[in-house]
N, C-alpha and C positions, 0 to 999 in steps of 0.2 A: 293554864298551867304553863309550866317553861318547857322546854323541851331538853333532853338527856342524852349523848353519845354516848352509844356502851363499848365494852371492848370489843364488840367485834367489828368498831373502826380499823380500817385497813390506812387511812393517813394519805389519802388518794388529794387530798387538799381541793375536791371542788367546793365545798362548804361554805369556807370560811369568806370568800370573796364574796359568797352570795346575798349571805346577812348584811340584810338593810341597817343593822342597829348594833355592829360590830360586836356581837356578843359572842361570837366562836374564834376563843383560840388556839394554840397550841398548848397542851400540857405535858406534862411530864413524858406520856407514852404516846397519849391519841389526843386528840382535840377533843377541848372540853366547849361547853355554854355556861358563861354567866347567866343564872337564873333572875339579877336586878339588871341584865339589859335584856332578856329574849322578851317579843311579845307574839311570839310564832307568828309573824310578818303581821300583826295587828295593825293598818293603820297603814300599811303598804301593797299588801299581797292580799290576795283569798285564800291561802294555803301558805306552811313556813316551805321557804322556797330551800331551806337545808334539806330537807324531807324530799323536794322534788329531785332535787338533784346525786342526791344518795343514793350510791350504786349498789350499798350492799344491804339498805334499809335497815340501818340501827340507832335511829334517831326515835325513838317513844317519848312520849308525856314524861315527863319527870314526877313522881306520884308525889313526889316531898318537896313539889310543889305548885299547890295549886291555886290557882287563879279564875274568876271568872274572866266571859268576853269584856264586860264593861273596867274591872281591875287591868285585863292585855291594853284596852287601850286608855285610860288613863294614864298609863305607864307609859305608852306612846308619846302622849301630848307631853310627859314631863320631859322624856327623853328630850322632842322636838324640841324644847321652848332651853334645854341646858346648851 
């Protein structure tokens, strides 16, 4: 699955740097995640390192959209190889 900021992002911007696959940016209010670049650190990380670094923990599974582990990193490889 992708991963999701919900509103109760605070806009504290440690996130966005952290993403290995530039897939967090700003939107309208609070930082969003492109669901065709997150691979919740697939392929980088053990853990999506937004999540590690979220102070106020409002980064969940995106339910509308999901992925297997082998789907996160295929995604990876294509990433890598664009």
């Amino acid at each position: 699955m992708a991963l999701l900021i919900t509103d109760q992002c605070i806009n504290c911007d440690v996130c966005e740097p952290e993403c290995p696959n530039s897939a967090i940016s700003m939107g309208p209010e609070i930082y969003q995640i492109d669901p065709l670049r997150c691979t919740e650190c697939v392929g980088h990380h053990d853990e999506p390192q937004c999540r590690v670094v979220c102070p106020v923990d409002c980064i969940p599974l995106n339910p509308e959209w999901i992925e297997s582990p082998e789907q996160l990193l295929t995604k990876f490889h294509r990433l890598q190889a664009g």
